[in-house]
N, C-alpha and C positions, 0 to 999 in steps of 0.2 A: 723236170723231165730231162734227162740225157740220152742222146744219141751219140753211141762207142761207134766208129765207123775211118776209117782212113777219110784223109779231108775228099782225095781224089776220087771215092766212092759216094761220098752224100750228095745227096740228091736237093735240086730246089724244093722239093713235097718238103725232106725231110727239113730243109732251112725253113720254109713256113711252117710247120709243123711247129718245129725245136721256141723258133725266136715268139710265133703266136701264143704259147704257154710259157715261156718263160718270164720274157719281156713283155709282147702284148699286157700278158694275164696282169703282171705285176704293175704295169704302167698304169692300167684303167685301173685296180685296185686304190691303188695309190692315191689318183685323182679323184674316186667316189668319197675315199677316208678325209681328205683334205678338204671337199668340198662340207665335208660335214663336221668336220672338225672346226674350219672356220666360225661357223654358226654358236659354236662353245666360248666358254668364256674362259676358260685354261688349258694348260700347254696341250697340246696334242703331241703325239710322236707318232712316226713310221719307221719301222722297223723293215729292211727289206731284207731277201736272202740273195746270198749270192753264195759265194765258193772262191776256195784256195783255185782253182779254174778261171776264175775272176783277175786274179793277180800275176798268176801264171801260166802261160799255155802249155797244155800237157797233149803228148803224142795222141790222136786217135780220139779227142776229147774236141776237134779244131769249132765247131757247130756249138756244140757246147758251154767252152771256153769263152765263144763272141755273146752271146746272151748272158753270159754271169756277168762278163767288161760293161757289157752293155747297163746291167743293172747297178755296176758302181756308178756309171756315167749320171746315169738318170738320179743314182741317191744323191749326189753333189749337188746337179741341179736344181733338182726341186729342195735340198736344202737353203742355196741362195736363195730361191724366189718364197718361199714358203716363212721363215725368217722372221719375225721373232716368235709367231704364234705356234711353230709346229716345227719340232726338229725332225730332221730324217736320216736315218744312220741304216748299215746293211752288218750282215754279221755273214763271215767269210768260211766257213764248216769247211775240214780237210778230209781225210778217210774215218768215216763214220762205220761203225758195225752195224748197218742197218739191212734192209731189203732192197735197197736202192745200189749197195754198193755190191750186193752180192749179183745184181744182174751186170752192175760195170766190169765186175771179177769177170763171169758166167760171158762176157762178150770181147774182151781187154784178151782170154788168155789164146785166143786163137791170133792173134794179131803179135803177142810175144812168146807166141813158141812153148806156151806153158800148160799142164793141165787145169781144168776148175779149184777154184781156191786157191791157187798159187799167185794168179797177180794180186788179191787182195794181200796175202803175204809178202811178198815183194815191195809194193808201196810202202804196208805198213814196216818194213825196217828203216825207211827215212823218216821216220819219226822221232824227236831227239827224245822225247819223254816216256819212248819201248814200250806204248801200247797206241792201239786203234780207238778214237774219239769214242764215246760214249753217248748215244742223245743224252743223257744228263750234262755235260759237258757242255753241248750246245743249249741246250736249257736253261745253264745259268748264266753265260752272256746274254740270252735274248730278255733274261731277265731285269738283268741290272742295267740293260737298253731299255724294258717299260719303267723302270724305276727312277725315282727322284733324285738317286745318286748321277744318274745322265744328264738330268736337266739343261746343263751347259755343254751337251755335246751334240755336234751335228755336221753332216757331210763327211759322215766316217765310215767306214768299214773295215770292219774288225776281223783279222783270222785268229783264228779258234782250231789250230791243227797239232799242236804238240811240238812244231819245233818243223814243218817240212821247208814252209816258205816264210823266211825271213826278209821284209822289206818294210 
């Protein structure tokens, strides 16, 4: 879930709102998978989401932005604790062409002065790769995160944006 809003506009509804589906949702997920993952007798993985919003705070995103940080926090952690039975890694998606980003466009372009569909265009020219992520795109990181090629990876999070945020 994202809430587009000036920080000085968001409301505490909308911080309970944003972090109880973001974080909340993701935290108790997490914990249910682990708990039953333990009970197994091979690796387990959790695979979280976050966002290029995770890595870096972007204008109008501030609610937002704390709940993806929040979810790197939590993947590191429960990768220490979780160790050796169950890795946990997040996969960091940038400007995706999906439905999601067409309401961030649909709510972003009042806030920069622009018409609909123009902030989605705007972002997507900091992309060094000259196109907007593909859910295929994301698909194949989260895949080669369930796959056996990861096995040795964990407390990581991956962006997957074409080139916006490099760190």
């Amino acid at each position: 879930m994202c809430i587009v809003k000036s920080a000085i506009e968001t409301t505490p509804d909308d911080i309970d709102k944003i972090f109880s589906i973001n974080f909340k949702g993701t935290f108790l997920a997490d914990i249910a998978a682990a708990k039953q993952m333990k009970k197994q007798d091979t690796l387990g993985k959790i695979i979280n989401c976050s966002s290029i919003a995770g890595h870096s705070g972007f204008g109008y995103l501030a609610a937002y932005s704390g709940t993806k940080f929040a979810i790197r926090g939590l993947t590191q952690a429960l990768a220490a604790e979780l160790a050796p039975k169950i890795t946990v890694n997040a996969y960091c998606p940038g400007i995706v062409d999906t439905d999601m980003w067409k309401e961030i466009d649909e709510s972003l372009a009042p806030y920069l002065g622009v018409e609909k569909g123009q902030a989605f265009t705007q972002y997507s020219k900091q992309i060094l790769m000259g196109r907007p992520q593909k859910p295929e795109d994301v698909a194949d990181l989260v895949s080669f995160l369930a796959s056996p090629n990861s096995d040795y990876i964990t407390g990581q999070a991956f962006i997957s944006d074409g080139g916006i945020v490099m760190n």
